[in-house]
Backbone as ProteinMPNN parsed JSONL, in Angstrom:
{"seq_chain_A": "XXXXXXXXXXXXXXXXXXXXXXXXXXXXXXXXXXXXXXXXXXXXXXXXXXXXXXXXXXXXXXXXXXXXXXXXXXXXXXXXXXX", "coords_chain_A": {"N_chain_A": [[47.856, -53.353, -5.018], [47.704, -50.74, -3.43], [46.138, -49.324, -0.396], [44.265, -46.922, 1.082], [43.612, -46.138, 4.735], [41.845, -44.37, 6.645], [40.43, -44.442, 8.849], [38.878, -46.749, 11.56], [36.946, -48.715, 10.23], [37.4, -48.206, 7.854], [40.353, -49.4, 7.476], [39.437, -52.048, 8.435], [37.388, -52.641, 7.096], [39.426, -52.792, 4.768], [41.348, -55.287, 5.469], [39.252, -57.12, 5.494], [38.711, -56.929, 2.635], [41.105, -58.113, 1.825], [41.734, -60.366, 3.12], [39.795, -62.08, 1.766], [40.572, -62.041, -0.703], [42.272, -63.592, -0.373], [41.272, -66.359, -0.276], [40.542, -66.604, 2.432], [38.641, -67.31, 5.365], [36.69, -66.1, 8.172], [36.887, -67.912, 10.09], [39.044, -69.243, 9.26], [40.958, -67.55, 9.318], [41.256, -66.868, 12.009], [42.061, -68.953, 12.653], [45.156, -69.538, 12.353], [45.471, -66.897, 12.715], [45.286, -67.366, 15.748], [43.272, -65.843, 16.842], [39.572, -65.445, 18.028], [37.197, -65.627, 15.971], [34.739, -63.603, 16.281], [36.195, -61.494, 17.06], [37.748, -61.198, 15.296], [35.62, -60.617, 12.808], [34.813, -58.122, 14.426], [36.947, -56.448, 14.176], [36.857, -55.983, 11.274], [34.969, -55.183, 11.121], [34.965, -52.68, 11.904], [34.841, -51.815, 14.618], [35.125, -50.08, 17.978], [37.738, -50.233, 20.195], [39.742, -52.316, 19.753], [42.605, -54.106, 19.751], [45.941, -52.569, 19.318], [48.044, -54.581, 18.68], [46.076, -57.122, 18.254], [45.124, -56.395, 15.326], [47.784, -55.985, 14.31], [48.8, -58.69, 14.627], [46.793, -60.273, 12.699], [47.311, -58.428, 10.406], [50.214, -59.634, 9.506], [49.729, -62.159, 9.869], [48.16, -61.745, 6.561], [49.921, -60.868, 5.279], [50.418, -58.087, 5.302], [51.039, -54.57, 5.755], [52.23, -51.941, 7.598], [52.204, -48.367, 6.927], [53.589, -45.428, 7.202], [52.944, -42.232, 7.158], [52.261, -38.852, 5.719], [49.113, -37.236, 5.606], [48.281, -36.491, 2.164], [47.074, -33.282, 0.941], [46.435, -32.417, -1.212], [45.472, -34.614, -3.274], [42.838, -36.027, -4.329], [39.972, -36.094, -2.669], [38.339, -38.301, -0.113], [34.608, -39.594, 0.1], [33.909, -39.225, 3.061], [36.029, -37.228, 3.827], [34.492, -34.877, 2.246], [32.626, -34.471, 3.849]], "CA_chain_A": [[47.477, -51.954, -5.023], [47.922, -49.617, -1.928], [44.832, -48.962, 0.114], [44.756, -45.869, 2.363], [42.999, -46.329, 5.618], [41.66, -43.59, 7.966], [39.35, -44.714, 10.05], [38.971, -48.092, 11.806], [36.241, -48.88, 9.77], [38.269, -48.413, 6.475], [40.914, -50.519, 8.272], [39.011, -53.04, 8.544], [36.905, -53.093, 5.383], [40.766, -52.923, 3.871], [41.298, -56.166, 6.013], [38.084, -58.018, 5.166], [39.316, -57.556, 1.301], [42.543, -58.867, 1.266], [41.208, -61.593, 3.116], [38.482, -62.457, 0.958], [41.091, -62.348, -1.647], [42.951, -65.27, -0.017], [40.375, -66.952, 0.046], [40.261, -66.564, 3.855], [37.273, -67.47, 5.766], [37.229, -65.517, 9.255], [37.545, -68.999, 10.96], [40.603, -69.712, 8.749], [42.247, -66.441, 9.686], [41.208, -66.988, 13.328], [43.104, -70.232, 13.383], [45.98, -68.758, 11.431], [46.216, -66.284, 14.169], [45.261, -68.115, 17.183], [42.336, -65.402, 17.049], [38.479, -65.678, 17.987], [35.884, -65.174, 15.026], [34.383, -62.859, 16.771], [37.801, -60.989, 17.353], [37.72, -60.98, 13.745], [34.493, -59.966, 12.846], [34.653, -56.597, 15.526], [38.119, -55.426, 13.497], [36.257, -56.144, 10.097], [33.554, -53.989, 11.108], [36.168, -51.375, 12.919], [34.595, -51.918, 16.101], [36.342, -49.419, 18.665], [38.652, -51.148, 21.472], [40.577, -53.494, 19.333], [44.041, -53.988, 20.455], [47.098, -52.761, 18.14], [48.666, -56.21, 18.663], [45.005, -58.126, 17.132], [45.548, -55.724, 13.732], [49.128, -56.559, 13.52], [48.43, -60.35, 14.061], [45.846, -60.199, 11.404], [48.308, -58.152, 9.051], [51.552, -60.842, 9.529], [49.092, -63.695, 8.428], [47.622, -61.861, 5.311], [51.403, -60.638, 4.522], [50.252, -56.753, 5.232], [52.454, -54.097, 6.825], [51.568, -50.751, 7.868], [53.383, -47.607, 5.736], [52.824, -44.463, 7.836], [53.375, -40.85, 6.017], [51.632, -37.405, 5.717], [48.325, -36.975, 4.078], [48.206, -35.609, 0.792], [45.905, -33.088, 0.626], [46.152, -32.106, -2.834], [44.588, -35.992, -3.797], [41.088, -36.403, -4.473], [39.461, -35.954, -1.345], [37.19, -39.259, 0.223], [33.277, -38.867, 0.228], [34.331, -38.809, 4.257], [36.926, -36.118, 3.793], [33.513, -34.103, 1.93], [31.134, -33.965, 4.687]], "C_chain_A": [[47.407, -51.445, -3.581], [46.569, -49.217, -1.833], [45.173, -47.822, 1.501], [43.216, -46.01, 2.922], [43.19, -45.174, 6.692], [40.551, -43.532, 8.676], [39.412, -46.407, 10.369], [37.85, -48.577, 10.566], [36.938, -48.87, 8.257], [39.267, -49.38, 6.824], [40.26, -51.852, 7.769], [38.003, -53.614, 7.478], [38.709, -53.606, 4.586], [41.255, -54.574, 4.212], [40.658, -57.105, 5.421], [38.761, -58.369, 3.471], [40.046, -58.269, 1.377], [42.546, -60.73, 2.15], [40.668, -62.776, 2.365], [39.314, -62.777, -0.17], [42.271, -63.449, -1.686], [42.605, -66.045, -0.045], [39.951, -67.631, 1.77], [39.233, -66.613, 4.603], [37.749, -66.543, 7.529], [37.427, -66.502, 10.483], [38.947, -69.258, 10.453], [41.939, -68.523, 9.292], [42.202, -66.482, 11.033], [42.092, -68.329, 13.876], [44.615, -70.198, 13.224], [46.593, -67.623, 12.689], [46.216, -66.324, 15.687], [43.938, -66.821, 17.944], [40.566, -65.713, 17.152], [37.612, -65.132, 16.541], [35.47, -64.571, 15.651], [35.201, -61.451, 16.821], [37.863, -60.126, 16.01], [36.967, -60.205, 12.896], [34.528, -58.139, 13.344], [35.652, -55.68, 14.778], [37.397, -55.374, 11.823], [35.363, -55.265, 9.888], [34.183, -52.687, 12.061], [35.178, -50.891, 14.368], [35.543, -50.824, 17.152], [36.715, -50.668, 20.095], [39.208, -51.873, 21.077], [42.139, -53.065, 19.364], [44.932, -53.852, 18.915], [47.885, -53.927, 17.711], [47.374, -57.257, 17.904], [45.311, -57.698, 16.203], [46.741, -56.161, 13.396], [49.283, -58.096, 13.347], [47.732, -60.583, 12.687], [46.985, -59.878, 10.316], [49.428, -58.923, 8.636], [50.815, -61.558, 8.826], [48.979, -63.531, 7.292], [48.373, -60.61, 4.708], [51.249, -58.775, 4.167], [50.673, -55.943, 5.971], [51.53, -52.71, 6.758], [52.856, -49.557, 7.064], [52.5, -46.017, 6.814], [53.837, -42.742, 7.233], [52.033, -39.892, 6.598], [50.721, -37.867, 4.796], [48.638, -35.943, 3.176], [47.154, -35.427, 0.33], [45.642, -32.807, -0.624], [45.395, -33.479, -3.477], [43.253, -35.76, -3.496], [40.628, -36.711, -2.875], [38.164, -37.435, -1.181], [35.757, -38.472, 0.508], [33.56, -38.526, 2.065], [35.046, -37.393, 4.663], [35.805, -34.955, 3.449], [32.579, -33.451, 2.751], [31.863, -33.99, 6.213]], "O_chain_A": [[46.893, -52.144, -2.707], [45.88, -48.846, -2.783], [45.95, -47.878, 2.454], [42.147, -46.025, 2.312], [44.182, -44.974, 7.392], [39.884, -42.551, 9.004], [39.902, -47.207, 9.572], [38.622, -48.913, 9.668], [36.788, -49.916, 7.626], [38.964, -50.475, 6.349], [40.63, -52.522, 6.805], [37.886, -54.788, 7.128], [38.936, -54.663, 3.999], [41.565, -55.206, 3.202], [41.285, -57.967, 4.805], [39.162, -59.461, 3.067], [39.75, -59.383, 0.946], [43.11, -61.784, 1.859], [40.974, -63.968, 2.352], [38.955, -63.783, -0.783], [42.914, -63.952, -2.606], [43.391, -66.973, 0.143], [39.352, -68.643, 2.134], [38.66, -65.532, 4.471], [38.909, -66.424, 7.923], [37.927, -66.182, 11.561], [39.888, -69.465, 11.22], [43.146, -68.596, 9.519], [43.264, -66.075, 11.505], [42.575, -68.616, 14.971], [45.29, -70.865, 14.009], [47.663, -67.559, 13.293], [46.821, -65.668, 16.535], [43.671, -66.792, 19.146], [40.19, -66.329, 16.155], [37.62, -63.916, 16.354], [36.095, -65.088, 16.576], [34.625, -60.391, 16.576], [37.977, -58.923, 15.773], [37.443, -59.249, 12.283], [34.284, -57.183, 12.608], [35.457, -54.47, 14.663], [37.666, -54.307, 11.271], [35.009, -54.696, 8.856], [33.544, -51.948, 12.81], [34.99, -49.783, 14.869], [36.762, -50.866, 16.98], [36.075, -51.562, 20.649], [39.549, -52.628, 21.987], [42.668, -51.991, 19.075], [44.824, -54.511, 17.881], [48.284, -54.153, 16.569], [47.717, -58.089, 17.064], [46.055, -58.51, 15.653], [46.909, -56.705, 12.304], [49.717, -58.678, 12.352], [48.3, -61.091, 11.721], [47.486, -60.704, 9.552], [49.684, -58.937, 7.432], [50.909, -61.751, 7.614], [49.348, -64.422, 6.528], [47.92, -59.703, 4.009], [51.739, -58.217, 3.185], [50.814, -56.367, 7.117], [50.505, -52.483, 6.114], [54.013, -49.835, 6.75], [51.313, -45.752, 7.003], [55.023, -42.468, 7.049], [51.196, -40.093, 7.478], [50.911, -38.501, 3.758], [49.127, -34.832, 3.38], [46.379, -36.167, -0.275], [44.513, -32.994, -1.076], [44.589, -33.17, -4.353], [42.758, -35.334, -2.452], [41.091, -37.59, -2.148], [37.253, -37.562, -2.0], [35.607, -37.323, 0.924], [33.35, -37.342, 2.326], [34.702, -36.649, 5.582], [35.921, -33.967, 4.174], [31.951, -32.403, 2.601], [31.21, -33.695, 7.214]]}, "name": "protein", "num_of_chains": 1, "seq": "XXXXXXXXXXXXXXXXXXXXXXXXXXXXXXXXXXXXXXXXXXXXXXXXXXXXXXXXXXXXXXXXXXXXXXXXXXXXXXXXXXX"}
């Protein structure tokens, strides 16, 4: 299922799932991408300053690509999009 991400913080919740659904531990994906747990952690929790190159490491391992388009505002608006 397609997950739309606009904010780091959605990002990186979106991340944490598909992890979790690998059964990926954030040491396993840190060894996987030659990344720190910590590293890991900071994009999980959409930390600001994380490098475009850590996210795309992360996404190669857990076979996730980026799809970039126009929002569509006519769709159900996020509780974010509300306030």
């Amino acid at each position: 299922m397609d997950q739309i991400a606009r904010t780091p913080k959605q990002l990186g919740e979106a991340l944490k799932r598909e992890r979790r659904k690998q059964g990926l531990t954030q040491m396993g994906l840190g060894k996987k991408t030659t990344l720190r747990q910590a590293t890991i952690s900071a994009v999980e929790n959409g930390e600001p300053g994380t490098q475009l190159r850590t996210i795309c490491d992360m996404m190669a391992v857990l076979g996730l690509e980026f799809v970039i388009r126009r929002r569509d505002e006519g769709k159900t608006k996020s509780i974010e999009d509300i306030f």
